[in-house]
N, C-alpha and C positions, 0 to 999 in steps of 0.2 A: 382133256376136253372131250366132250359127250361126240360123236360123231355128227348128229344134229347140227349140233353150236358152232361146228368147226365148218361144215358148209354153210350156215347164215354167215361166219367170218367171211370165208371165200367170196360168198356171191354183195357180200356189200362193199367189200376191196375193189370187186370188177366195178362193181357201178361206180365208186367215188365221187369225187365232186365235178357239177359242172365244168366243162372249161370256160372261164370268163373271156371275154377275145379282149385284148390288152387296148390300153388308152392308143392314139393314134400320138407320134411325136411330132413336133413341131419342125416344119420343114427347114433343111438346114442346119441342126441340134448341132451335130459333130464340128464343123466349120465354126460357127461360133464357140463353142468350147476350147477348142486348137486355139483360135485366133485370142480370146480372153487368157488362156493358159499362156501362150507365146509371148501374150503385151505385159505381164505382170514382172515387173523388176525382181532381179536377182540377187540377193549381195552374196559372195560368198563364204561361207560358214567356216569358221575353225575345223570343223568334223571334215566336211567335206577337202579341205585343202591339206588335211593330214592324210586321207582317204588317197588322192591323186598321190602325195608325195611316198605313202608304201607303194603302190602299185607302179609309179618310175623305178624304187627301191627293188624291189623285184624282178622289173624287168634287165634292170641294167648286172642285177645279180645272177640270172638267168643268162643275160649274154655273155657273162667275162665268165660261167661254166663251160659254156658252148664253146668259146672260143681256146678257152685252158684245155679241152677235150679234141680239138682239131687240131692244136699246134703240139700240144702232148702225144698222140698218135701220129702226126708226120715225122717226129725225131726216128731213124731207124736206129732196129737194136744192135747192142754189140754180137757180135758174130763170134765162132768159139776162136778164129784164129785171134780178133784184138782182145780176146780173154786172154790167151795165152801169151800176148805181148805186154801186155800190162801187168804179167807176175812178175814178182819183185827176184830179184837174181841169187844164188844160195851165197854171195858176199855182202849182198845188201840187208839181210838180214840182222833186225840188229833189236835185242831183248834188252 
């Protein structure tokens, strides 16, 4: 672009379009919308109740992790002495 052409670009991007000033809404819009959305009957969907039943799925999978992770870490470890009492004795040995 000619250097000319590239400031008419410039200077007609600044001007742009007027701002049109927006329609006024009708008082109270949101209230009735809520209120219309709220009163419309539900049933609910196949989708939707597979939807709920992974997400119990999940959670209750996520808690028996949590809990397999607390009761798994409070067991304490063997110590080297009941290591060394749990070896089997040089009679007991048996091939």
């Amino acid at each position: 672009m000619k250097p000319d052409r590239f400031q008419q670009f410039i200077a007609a991007a600044r001007r742009g379009r007027p701002q049109e000033r927006p329609l006024p809404l009708p008082p109270f819009l949101a209230i009735r919308v809520a209120a219309s959305w709220a009163a419309t009957p539900r049933s609910p969907h196949l989708a939707r109740l597979w939807e709920r039943l992974c997400w119990w799925g999940a959670g209750t999978a996520v808690a028996i992790c949590l809990a397999t992770g607390v009761l798994q870490s409070s067991r304490p470890e063997p110590t080297g002495f009941d290591l060394l009492l749990e070896l089997p004795q040089a009679g007991d040995i048996s091939f």
